[in-house]
Kinemage of the C-alpha trace (Angstrom):
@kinemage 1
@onewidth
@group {chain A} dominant
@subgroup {mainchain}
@vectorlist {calphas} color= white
{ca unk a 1} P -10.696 13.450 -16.342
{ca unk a 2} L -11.232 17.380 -15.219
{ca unk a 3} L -7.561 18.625 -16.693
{ca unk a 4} L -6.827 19.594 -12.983
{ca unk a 5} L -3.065 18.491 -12.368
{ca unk a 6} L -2.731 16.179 -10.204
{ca unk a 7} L 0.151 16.119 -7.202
{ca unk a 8} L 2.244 12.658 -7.274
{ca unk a 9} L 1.522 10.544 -3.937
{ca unk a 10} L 2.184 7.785 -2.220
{ca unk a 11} L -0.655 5.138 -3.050
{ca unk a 12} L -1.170 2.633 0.465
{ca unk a 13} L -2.339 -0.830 -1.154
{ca unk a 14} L -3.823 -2.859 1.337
{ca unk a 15} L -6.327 -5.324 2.335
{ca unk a 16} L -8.529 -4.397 5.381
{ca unk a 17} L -7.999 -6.872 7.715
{ca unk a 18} L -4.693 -4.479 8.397
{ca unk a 19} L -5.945 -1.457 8.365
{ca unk a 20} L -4.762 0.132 11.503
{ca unk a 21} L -0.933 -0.290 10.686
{ca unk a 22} L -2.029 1.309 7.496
{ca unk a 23} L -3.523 4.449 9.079
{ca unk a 24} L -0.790 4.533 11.512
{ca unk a 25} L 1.990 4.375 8.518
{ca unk a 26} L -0.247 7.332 6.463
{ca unk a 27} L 0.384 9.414 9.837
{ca unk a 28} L 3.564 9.204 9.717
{ca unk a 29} L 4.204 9.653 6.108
{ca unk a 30} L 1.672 12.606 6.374
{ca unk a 31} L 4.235 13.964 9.347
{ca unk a 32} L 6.622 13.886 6.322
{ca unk a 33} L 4.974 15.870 4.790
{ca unk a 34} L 4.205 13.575 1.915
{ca unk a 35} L 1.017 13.171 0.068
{ca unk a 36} L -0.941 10.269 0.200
{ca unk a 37} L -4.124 7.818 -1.075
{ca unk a 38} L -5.517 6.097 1.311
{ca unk a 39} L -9.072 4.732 0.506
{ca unk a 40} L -10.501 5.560 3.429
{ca unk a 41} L -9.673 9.205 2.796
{ca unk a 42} L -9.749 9.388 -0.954
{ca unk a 43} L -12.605 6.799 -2.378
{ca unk a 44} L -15.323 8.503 -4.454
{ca unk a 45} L -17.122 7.451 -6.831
{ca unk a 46} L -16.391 3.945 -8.444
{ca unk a 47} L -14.565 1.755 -6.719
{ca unk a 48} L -12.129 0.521 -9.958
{ca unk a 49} L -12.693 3.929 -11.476
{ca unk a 50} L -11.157 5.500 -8.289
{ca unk a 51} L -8.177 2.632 -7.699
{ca unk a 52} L -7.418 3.048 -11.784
{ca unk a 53} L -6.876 6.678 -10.790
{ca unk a 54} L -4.962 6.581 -7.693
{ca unk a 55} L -2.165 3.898 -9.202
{ca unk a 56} L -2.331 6.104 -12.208
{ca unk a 57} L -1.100 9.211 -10.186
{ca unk a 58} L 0.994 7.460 -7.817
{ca unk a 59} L 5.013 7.853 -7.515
{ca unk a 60} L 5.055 5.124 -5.139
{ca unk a 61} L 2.840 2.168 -4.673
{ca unk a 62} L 3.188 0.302 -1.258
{ca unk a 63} L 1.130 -2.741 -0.994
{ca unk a 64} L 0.504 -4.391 2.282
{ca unk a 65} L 1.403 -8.356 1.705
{ca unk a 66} L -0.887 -10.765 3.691
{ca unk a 67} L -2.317 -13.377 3.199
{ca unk a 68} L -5.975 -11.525 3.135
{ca unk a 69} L -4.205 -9.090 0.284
{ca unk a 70} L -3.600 -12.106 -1.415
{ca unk a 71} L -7.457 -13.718 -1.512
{ca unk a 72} L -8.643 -9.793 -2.701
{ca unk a 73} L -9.636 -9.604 -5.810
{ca unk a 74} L -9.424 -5.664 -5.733
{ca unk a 75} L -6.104 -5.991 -3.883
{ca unk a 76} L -4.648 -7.932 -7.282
{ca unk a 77} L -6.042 -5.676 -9.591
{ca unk a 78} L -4.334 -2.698 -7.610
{ca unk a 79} L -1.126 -4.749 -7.421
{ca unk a 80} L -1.125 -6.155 -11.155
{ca unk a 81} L -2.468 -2.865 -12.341
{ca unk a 82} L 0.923 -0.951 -10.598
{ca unk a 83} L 2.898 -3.158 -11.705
{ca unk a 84} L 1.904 -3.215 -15.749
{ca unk a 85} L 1.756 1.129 -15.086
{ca unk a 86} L 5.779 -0.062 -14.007
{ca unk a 87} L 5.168 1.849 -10.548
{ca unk a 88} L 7.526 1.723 -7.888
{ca unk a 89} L 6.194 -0.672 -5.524
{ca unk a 90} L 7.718 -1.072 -1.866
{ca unk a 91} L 6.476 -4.138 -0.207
{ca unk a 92} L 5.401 -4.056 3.549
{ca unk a 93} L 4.859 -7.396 5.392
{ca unk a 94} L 1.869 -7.251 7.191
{ca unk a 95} L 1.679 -11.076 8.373
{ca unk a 96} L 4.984 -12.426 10.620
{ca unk a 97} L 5.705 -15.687 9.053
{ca unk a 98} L 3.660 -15.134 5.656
{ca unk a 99} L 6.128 -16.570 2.829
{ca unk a 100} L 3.358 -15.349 -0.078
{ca unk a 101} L 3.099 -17.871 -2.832
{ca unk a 102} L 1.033 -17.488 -6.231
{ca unk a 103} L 0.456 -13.893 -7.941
{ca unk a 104} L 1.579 -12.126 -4.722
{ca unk a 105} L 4.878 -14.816 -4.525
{ca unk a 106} L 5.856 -13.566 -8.157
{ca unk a 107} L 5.282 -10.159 -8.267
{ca unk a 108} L 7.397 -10.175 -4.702
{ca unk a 109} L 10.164 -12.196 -6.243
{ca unk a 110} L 13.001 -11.102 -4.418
{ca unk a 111} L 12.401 -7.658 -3.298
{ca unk a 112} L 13.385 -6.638 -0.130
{ca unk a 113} L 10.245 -5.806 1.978
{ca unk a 114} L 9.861 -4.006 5.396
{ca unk a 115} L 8.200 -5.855 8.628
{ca unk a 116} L 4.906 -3.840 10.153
{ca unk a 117} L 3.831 -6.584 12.433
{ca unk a 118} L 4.324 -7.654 16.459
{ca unk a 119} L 6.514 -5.930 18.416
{ca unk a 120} L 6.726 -3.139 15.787
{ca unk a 121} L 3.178 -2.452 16.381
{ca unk a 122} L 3.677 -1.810 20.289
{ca unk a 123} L 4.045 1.494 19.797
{ca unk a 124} L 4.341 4.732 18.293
{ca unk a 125} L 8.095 4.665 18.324
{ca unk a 126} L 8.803 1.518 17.117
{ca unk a 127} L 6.552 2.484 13.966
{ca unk a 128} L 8.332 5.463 13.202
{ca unk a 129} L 11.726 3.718 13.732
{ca unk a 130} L 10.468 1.824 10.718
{ca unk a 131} L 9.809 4.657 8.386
{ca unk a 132} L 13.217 6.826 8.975
C-alpha cells in the first residue's frame, strides 16, 4: 500500500467471453464522468493482488452474470470477495435466457438485474438507453 488516497470507482466484474458490452458500458459510464476499473485498463502487477485492490476501493461492484462468469474461478473470488467487503453490487445479465444457479444463483437471490444482451447490443443508443 503507497498511502496515496485512492478515488472510489465503479469496479466492472466480468468474465471475458463478454467483453465488448463491458467496454462499451465503461464508455458510457466514463461519458458520466465516473471513474472506473476495468482490467483491461487497470491490471498490474498480480492478478489477485490487483482484483483484492480494486473491490477494496470500489463504491460499486457490477458483475457481468453468464454462464462463463459462473465457471471463473477469478470471477467468484471477485464476486464472493465484494460481497464479504458488503459492496454494492448491481447485477448485469449478460446471457438472454441464463437463470444462474449455484454460487452465482445465491448471491443473485432476488435482486433486480439489468439486460445487456440482443437487441440492446444493436447499437449505441439502445446501450445508453440502458444506463440513464
Amino acid at each position: 500500500d503507497s498511502g496515496v488516497a485512492t478515488i472510489e470507482h465503479i469496479m466492472l466484474s466480468y468474465n471475458w467471453d463478454h467483453q465488448e458490452v463491458i467496454k462499451r458500458i465503461n464508455s458510457a459510464l466514463k461519458a458520466r464522468d465516473y471513474t472506473v476499473w476495468l482490467d483491461v485498463e487497470k491490471m498490474q502487477g498480480s492478478t489477485v493482488d490487483a482484483m483484492a485492490d480494486a473491490v477494496a476501493d470500489a463504491a460499486v461492484v457490477c458483475y457481468g452474470i453468464s454462464q462463463a462468469y459462473k465457471e471463473s474461478t477469478n470471477c467468484r473470488m471477485e464476486a464472493q470477495y465484494a460481497f464479504q467487503q458488503k459492496k454494492d453490487m448491481v447485477p448485469l445479465m449478460l446471457e438472454e435466457g441464463y437463470s444462474p444457479n449455484g454460487w452465482l444463483g445465491l448471491l443473485l437471490g432476488v435482486r433486480l438485474w439489468s439486460g445487456f444482451y440482443g437487441s440492446v447490443l444493436s447499437s449505441a443508443g439502445q446501450v445508453e438507453g440502458k444506463m440513464a
